[in-house]
MARBA-3410 file (N, C-alpha, C, O; in Angstrom, 1 decimal):
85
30.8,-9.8,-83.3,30.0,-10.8,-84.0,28.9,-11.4,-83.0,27.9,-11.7,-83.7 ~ 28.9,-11.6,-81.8,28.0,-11.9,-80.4,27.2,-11.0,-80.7,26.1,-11.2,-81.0 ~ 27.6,-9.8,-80.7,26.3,-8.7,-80.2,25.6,-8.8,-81.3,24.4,-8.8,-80.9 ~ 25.8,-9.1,-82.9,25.1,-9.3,-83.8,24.2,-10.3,-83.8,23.2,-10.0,-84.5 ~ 24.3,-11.4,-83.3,24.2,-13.1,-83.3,22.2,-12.5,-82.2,20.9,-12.6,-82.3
23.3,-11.7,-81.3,21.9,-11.1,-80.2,21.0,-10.6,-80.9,19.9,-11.1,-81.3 ~ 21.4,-8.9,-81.2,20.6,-8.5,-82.0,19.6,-9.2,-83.1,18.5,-8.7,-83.2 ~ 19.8,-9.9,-83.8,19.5,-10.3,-85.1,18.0,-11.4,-84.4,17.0,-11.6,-85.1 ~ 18.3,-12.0,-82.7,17.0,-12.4,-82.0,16.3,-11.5,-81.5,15.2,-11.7,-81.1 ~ 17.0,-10.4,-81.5,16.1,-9.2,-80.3,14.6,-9.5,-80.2,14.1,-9.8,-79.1
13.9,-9.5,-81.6,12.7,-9.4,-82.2,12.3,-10.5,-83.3,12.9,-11.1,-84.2 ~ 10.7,-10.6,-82.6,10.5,-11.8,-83.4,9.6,-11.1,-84.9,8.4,-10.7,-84.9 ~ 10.7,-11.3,-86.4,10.2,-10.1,-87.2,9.2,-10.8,-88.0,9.3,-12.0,-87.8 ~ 8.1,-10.4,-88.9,7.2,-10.9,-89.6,7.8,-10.8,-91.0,7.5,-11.5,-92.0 ~ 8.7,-9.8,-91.0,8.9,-9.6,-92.7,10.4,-8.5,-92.8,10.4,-7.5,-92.0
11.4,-8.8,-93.8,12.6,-8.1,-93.4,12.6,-7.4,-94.8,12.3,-7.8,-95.9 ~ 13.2,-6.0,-94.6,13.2,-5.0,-96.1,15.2,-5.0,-96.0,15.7,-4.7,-94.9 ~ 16.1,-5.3,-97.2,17.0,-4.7,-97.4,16.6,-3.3,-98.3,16.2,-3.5,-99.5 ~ 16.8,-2.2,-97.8,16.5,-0.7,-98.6,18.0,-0.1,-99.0,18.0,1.1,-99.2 ~ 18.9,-0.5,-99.1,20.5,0.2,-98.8,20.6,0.7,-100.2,21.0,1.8,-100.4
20.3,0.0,-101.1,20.0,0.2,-102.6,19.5,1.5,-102.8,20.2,2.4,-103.4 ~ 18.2,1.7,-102.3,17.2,2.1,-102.5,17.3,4.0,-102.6,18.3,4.6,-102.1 ~ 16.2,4.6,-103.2,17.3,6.5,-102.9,15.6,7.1,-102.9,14.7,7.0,-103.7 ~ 15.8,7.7,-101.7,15.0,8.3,-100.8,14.3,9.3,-102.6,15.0,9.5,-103.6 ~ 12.8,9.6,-102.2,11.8,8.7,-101.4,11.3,7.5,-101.6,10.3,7.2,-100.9
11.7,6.6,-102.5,10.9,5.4,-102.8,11.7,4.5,-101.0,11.3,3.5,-100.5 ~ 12.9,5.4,-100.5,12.7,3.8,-99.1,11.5,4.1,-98.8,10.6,3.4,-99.1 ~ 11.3,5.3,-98.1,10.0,5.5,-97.6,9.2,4.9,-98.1,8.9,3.9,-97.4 ~ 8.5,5.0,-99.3,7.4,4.4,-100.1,7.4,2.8,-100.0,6.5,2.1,-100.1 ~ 8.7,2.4,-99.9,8.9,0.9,-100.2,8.8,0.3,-98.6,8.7,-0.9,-98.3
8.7,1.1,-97.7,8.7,1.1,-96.2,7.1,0.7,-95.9,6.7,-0.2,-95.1 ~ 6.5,1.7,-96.6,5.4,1.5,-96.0,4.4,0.8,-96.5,3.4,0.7,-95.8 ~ 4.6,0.2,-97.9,3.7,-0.4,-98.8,3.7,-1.9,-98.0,2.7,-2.4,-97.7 ~ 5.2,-2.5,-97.9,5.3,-3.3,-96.6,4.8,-3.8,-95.4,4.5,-4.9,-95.0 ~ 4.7,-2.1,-94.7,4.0,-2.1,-93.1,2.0,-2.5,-94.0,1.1,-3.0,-93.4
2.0,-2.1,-95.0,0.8,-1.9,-95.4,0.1,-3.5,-95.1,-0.9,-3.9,-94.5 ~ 1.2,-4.2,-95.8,0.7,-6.2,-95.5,0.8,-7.2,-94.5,0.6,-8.4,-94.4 ~ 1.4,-5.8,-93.3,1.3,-6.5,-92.1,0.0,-6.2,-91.2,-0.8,-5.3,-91.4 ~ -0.1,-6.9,-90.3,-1.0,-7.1,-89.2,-0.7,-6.1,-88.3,0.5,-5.9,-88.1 ~ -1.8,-5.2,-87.3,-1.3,-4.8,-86.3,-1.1,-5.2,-85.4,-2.0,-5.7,-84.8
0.4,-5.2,-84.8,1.2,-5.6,-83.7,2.3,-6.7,-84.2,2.7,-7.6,-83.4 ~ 2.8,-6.5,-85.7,3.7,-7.4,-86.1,4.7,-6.6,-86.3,4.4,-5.5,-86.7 ~ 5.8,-6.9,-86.2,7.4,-6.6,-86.5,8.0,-6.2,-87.3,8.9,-7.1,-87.2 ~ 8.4,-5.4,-88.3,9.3,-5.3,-89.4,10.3,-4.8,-89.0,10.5,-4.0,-88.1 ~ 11.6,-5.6,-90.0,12.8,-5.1,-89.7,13.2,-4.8,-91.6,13.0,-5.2,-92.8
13.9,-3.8,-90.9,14.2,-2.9,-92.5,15.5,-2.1,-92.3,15.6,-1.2,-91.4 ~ 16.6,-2.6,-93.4,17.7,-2.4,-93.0,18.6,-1.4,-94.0,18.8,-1.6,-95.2 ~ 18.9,-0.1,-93.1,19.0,0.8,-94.2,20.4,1.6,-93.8,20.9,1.7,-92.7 ~ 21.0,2.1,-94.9,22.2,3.6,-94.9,22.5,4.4,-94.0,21.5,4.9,-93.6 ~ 23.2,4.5,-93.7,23.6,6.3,-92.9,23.0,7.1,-93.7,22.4,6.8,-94.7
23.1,8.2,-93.4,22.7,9.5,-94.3,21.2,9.7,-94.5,20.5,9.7,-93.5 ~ 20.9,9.8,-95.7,19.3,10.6,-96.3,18.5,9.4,-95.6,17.4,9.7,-95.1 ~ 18.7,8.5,-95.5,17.7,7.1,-95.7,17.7,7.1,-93.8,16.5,7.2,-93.4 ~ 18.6,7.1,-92.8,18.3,7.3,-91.7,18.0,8.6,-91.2,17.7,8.6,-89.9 ~ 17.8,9.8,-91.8,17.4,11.0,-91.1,15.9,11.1,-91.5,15.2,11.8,-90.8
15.4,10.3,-92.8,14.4,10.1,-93.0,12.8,9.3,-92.6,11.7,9.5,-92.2 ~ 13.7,8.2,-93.2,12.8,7.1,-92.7,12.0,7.1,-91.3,10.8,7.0,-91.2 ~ 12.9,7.0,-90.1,12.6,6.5,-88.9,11.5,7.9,-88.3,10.5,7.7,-87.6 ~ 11.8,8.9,-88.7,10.7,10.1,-88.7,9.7,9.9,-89.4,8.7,10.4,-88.8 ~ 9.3,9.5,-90.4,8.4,9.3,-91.1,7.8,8.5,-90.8,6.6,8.8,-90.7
8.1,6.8,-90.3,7.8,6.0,-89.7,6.6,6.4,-88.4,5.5,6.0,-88.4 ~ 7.3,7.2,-87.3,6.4,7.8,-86.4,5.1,8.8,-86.8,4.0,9.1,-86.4 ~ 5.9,9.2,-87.9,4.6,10.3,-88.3,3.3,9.4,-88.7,2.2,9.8,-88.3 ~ 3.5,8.2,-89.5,2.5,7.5,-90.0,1.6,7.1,-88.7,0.4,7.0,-88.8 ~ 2.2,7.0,-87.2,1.6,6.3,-86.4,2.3,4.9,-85.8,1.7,4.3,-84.9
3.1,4.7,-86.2,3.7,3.2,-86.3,4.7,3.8,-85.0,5.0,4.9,-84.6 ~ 5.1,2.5,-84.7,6.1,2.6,-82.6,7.6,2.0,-83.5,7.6,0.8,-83.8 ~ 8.8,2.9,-83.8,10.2,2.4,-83.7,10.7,1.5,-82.6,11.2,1.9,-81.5 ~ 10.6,0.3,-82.9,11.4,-0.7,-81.0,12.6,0.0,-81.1,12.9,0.6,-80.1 ~ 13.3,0.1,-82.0,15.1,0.0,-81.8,16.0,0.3,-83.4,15.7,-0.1,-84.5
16.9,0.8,-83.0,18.1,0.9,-84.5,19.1,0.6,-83.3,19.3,1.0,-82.1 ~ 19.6,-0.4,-84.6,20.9,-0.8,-84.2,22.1,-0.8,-85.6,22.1,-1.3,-86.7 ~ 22.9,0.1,-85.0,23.7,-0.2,-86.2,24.9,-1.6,-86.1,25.6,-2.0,-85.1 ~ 24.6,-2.0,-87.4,25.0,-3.4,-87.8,26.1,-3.1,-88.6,25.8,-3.1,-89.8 ~ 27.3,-2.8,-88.4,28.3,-2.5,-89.6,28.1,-1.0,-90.4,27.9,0.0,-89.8
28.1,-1.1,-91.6,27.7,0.0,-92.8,26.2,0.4,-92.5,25.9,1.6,-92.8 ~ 25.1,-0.5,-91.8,24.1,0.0,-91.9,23.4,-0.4,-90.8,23.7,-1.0,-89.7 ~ 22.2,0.1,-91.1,21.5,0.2,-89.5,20.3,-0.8,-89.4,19.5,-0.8,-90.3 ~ 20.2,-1.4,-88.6,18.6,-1.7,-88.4,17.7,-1.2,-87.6,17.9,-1.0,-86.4 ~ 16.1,-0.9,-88.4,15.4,-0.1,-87.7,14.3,-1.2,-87.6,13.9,-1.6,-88.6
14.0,-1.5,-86.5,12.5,-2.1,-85.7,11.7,-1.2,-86.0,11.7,0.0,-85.8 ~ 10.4,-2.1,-86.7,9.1,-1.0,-86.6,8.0,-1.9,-85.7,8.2,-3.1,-85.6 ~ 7.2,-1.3,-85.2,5.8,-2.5,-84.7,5.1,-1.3,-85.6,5.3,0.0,-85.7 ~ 4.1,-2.3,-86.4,3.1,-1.9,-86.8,1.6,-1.3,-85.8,1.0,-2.1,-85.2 ~ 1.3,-0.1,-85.9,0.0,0.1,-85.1,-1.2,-0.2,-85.7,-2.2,0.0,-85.1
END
């Protein structure tokens, strides 16, 4: 529960996505429509599944151009740091 309390300051985020719902490809889509209304050099944190949603996303993420800071898995799911480029 500490390491979470940490994590959860690592980064100072501008905007947070829960996606765990969500079924590939709309996280994607819903990922980046997001990064779309941020600023470059702001933070998003977006928090997603094991499986299709993490083999996915965080690849696609770099493909767009955008810098992953960090995944941390949080329980059931993971958090992925984006900085927007």
């Amino acid at each position: 529960m500490i390491l979470r309390e940490i994590t959860m300051e690592l980064y100072e985020t501008t905007k947070k996505l829960d996606l765990r719902q969500s079924v590939c490809p709309s996280t994607f889509s819903k990922t980046k429509q997001a990064l779309s209304q941020l600023q470059r050099g702001e933070i998003m944190q977006v928090r997603l599944s094991p499986g299709e949603q993490m083999e996915t996303v965080p690849p696609a993420i770099l493909h767009e151009g955008h810098q992953v800071l960090n995944i941390i898995k949080d329980g059931n799911s993971y958090l992925l740091y984006i900085l927007k480029q």
